[in-house]
ZADRENMAR-184657 format. One record per residue (C-alpha): residue number from 1; residue in three letters; z, x, y. Coordinates in steps of 0.2 Angstrom, whole numbers, m for minus. Example, Ala and Ser with C-alpha at 12.3 -4.5 7.8 and 13.67 -1.06 7.14 Angstrom:
<loses>
   kevex   lummi       z       x       y
       1     ALA      39      62     m22
       2     SER      36      68      m5
</loses>
This chain:
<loses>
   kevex   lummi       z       x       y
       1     UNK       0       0       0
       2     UNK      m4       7      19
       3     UNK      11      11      29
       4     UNK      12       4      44
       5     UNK      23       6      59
       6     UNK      37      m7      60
       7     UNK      37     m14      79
       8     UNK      42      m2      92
       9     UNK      49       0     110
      10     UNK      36       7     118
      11     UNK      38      15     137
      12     UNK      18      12     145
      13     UNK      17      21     166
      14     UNK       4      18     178
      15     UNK       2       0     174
      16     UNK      m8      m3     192
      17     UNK     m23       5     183
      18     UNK     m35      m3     173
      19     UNK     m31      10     156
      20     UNK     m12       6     161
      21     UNK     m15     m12     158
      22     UNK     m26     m14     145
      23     UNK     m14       0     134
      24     UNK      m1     m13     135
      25     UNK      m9     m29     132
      26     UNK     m16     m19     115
      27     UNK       3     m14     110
      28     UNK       9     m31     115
      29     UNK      m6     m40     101
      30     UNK       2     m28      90
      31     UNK      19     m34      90
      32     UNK      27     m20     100
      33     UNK      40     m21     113
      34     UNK      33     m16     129
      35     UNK      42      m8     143
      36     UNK      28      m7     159
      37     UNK      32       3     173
      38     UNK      22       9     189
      39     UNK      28      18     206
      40     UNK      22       1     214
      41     UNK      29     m14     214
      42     UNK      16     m26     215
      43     UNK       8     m18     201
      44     UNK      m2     m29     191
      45     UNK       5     m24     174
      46     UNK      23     m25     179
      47     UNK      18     m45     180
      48     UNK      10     m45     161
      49     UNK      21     m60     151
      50     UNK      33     m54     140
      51     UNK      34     m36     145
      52     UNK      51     m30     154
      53     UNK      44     m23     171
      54     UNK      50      m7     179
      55     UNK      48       1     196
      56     UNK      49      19     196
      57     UNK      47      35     207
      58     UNK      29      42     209
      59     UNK      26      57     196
      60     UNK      25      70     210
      61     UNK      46      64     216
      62     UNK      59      75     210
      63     UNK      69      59     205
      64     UNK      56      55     195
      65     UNK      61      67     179
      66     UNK      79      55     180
      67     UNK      74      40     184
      68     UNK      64      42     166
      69     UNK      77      46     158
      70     UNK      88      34     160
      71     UNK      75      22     160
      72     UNK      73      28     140
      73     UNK      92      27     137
      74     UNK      95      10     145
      75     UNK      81       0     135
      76     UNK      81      12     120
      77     UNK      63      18     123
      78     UNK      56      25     107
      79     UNK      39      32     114
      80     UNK      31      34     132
      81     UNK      11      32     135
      82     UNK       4      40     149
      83     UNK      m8      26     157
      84     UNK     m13      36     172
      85     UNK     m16      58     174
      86     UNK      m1      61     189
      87     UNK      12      57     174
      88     UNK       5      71     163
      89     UNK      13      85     171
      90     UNK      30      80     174
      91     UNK      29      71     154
      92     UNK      26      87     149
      93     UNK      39      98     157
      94     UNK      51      83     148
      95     UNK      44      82     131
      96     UNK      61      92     125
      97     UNK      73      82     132
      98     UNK      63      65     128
      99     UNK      63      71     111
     100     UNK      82      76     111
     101     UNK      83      55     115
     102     UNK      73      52      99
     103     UNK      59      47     113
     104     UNK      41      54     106
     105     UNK      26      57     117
     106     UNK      10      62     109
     107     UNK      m1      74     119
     108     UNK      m7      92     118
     109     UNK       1     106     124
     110     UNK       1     113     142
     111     UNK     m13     122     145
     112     UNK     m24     109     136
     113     UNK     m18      96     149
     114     UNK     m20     109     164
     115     UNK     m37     112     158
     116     UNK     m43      94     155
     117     UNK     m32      89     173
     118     UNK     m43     102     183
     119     UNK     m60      99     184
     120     UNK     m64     119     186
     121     UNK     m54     125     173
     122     UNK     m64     112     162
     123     UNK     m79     117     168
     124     UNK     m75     134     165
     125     UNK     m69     131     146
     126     UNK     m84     120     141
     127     UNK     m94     136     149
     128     UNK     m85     149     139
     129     UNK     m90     138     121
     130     UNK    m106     135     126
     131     UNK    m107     115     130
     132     UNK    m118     109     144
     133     UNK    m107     104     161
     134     UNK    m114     100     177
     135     UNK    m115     115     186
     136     UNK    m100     120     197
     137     UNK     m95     128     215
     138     UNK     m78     131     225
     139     UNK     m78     127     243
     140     UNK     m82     144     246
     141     UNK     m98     146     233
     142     UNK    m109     131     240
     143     UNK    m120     146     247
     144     UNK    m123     150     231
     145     UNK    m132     132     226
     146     UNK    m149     131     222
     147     UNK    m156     122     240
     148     UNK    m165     107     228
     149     UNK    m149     104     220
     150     UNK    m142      86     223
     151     UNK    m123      89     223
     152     UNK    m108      76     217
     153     UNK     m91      82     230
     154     UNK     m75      78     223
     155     UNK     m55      85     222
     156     UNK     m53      96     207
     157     UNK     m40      84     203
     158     UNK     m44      67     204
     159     UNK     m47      51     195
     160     UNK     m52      36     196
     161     UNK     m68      42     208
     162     UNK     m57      41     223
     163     UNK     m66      55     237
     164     UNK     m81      55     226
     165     UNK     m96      59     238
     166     UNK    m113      62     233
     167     UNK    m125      72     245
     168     UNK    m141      80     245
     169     UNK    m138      98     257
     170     UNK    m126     111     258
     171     UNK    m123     106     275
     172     UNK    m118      89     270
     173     UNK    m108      98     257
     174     UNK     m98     109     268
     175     UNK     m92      96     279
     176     UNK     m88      85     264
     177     UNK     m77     101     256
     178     UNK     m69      98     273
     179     UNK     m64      82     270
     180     UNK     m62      80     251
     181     UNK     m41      86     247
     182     UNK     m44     100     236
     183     UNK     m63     100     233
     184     UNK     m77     108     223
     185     UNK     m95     103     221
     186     UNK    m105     100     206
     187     UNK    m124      97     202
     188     UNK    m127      76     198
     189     UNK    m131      74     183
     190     UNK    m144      59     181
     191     UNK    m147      47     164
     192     UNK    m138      38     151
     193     UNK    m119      39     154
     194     UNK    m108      37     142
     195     UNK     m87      38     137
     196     UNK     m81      44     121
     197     UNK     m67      33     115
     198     UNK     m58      46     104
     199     UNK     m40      51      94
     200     UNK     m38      67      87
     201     UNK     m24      67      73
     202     UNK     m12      81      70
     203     UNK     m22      91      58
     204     UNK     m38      93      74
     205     UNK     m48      79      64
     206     UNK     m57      67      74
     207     UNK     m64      49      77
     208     UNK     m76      46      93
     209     UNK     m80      29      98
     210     UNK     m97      30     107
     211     UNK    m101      16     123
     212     UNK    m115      18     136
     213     UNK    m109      14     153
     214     UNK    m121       4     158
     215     UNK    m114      m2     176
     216     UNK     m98       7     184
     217     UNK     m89       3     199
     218     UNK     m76      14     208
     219     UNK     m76      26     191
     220     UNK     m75       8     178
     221     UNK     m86       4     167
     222     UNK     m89     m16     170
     223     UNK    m101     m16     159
     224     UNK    m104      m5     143
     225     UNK    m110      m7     125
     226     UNK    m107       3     109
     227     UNK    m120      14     100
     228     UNK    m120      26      87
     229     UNK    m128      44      90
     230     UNK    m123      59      78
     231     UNK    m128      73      92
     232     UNK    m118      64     104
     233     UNK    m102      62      94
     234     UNK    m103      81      87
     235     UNK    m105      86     107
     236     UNK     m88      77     109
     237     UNK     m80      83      94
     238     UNK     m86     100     102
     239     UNK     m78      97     118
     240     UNK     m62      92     110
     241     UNK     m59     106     100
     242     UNK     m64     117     116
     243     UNK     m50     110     125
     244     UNK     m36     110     110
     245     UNK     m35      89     113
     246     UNK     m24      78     102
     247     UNK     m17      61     102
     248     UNK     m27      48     111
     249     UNK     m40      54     123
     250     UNK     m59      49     132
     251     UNK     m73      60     134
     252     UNK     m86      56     147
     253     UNK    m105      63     149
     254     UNK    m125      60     150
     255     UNK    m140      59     141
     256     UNK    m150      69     155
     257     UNK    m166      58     158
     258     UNK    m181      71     149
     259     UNK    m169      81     140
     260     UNK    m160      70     128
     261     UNK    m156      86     117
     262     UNK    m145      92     130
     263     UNK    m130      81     129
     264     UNK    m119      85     144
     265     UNK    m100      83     147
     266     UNK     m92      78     162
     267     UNK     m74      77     160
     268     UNK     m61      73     147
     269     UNK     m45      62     151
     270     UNK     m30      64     141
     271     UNK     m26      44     141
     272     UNK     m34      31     135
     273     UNK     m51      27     143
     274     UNK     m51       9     155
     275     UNK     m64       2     144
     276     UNK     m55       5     127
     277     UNK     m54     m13     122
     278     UNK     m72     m12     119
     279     UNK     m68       1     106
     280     UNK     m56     m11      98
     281     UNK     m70     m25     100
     282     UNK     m80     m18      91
     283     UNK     m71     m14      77
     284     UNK     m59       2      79
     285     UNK     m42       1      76
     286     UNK     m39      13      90
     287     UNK     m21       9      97
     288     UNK     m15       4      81
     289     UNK     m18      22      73
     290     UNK     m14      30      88
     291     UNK       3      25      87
     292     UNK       1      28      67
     293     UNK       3      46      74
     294     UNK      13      45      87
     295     UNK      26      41      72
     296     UNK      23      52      61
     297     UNK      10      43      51
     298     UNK      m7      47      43
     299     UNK     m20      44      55
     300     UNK     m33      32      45
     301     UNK     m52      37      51
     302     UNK     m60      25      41
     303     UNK     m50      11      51
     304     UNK     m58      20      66
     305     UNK     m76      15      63
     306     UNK     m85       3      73
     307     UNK    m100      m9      76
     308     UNK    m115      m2      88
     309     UNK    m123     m17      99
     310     UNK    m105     m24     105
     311     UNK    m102     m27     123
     312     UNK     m88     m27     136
     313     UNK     m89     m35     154
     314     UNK     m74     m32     167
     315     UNK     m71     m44     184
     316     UNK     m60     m44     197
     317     UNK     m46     m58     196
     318     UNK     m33     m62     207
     319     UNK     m19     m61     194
     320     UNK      m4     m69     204
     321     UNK       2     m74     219
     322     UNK      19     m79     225
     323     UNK      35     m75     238
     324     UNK      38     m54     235
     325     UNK      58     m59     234
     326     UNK      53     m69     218
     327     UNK      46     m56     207
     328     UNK      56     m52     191
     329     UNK      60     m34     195
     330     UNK      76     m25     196
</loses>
């Protein structure tokens, strides 16, 4: 008979985002107990039904390391999942003392966050194994690009395509550098764009869940459809083991118009992706293995295949309104 996890208290942050959000609906369907938190009030996934909702500090607050803590003792948290990238770093620097509270957190280790968090470093470890990436420029290099590139703007540490600027000169990109907190530049990449949806078990073997994005809006695919593609999963299988990736990650990249040969990577988030109910759609039992693993249990591939030709649409919907004094929040 297949183990299975008996239902857990599960600790989800960054419940404002769209990944945030969905994480914890998918947990919830499972039977888990879900604890949402988010540094904003008004967050919507600190209004999801039957969660217990939880304000905290932002990731970069020196109370934030506390706060956590106590949060895990008082509701007797057994796991935390990071839905958003700023609660990677301090995660990390706690993963001892969460474990001495019997509190597990599933990710890879340091510098395989640092690498996959900046955008420079990645490009520079996808270089250094040979996998395409969009060309890449410090402030300081955009002398260096070809004249005829088109260039994508960008902080080395973002998400959610906030300060993304696309531009088509150096000039335009030296003032945009100006502007841009913590910039560098890259060449655009053009053709079919796709997210890997992907969990990496403890032994480094992996299952890739391919979708095209075929319309995004502010860095969210709102539209997307599976499809199966050996070269493009061995590409992400590649780029994960370049990076040292575990647990539950996403991988994102193109099909170059004219050169579909040359499959090329764009970035690798270690969270789950904001589309990954299109994954479970379509078959994969991606949150329900993930936290398999997260406890300590075999990670079961073949209940990580999937359907091609599935589809996922995403709207904008006013979830609630009401008087701020009534919310259910400590």
């Amino acid at each position: 008979m297949e183990a299975t996890v008996k239902p857990k208290r599960i600790l989800v942050t960054g419940v404002g985002a769209n990944p945030g959000f969905d994480l914890a609906r998918s947990l919830l369907r499972l039977g888990h107990e879900v604890i949402c938190t988010d540094a904003h009030p008004l967050a919507p996934g600190l209004l999801l039904p039957s969660t217990t909702p939880q304000v905290t500090p932002r990731a970069d607050d020196p109370g934030y390391p506390a706060a956590m803590t106590s949060l895990c003792k008082e509701l007797s948290v057994e796991a935390i999942a990071a839905g958003i990238e700023n609660d990677l770093p301090p995660l990390l620097e706690m993963r001892d003392d969460l474990a001495a509270l019997g509190v597990k957190v599933w990710l890879p280790d340091a510098a395989s966050v640092e690498t996959c968090l900046d955008k420079a470093a990645f490009h520079d470890a996808l270089t250094a194994h040979g996998i395409p990436t969009p060309r890449t420029f410090l402030p300081e290099e955009v002398d260096a690009t070809p004249a005829s590139l088109e260039l994508v703007v960008k902080p080395r540490r973002g998400h959610g395509a906030q300060n993304v600027y696309f531009c088509h000169s150096r000039e335009q990109a030296r003032v945009l550098c100006e502007l841009v907190p913590d910039a560098m530049v890259q060449e655009r990449i053009y053709g079919s764009e796709f997210t890997a949806d992907c969990l990496v078990d403890r032994a480094g073997g992996a299952s890739v869940i391919l979708r095209h994005r075929d319309l995004v809006k502010a860095g969210l695919a709102v539209v997307a459809s599976t499809f199966h593609d050996t070269a493009v999963s061995d590409r992400v299988k590649e780029t994960l083991r370049a990076v040292g990736a575990a647990g539950l990650c996403c991988v994102q990249g193109f099909i170059p118009d004219g050169e579909p040969s040359r499959i090329t990577i764009t970035e690798l988030n270690v969270r789950v992706a904001g589309g990954f109910a299109l994954a479970e759609a379509a078959g994969a039992d991606l949150v329900g293995q993930w936290v398999s693993g997260l406890f300590g249990l075999p990670v079961d591939h073949d209940r990580l295949t999937y359907r091609p030709g599935v589809f996922l649409t995403k709207y904008v919907e006013t979830l609630a309104t009401g008087d701020v004094d009534t919310l259910p929040l400590p």
